[in-house]
C-alpha positions in Angstrom: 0.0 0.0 0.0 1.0 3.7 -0.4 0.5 6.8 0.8 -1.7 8.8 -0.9 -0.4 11.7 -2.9 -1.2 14.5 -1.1 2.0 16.5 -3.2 0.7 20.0 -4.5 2.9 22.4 -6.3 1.1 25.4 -4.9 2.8 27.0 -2.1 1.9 29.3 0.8 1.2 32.9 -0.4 3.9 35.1 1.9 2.6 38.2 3.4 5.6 40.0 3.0 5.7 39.1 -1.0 2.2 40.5 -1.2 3.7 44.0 0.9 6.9 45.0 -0.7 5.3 46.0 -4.0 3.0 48.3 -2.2 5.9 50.2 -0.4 6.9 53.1 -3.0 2.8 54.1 -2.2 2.4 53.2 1.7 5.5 54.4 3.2 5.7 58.2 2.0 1.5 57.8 3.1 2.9 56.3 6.4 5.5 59.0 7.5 3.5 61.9 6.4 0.5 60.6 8.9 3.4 60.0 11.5 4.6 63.6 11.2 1.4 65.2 11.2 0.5 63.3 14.3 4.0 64.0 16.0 3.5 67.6 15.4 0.2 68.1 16.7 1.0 66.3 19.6 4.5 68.7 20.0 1.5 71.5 19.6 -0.8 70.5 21.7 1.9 69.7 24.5 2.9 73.3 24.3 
């Protein structure tokens, strides 16, 4: 008797694969949100 073939050629999908070609759009988006938060809370602190 053997095993049944359970062999598929499809692999995982990796998160990070799916991220890095979104990075030239989400990190300028990401910083500017981070600097308008860290100056309004430099602002508000003063």
């Amino acid at each position: 008797m053997s095993a049944p073939d359970n062999h598929t050629d499809h692999q995982a999908a990796d998160p990070v694969d799916e991220i890095v070609p979104m990075m030239p759009i989400v990190l300028p988006i990401v910083g500017g949100v981070l600097m308008f938060l860290l100056a309004f809370i430099a602002v508000s602190m003063a």
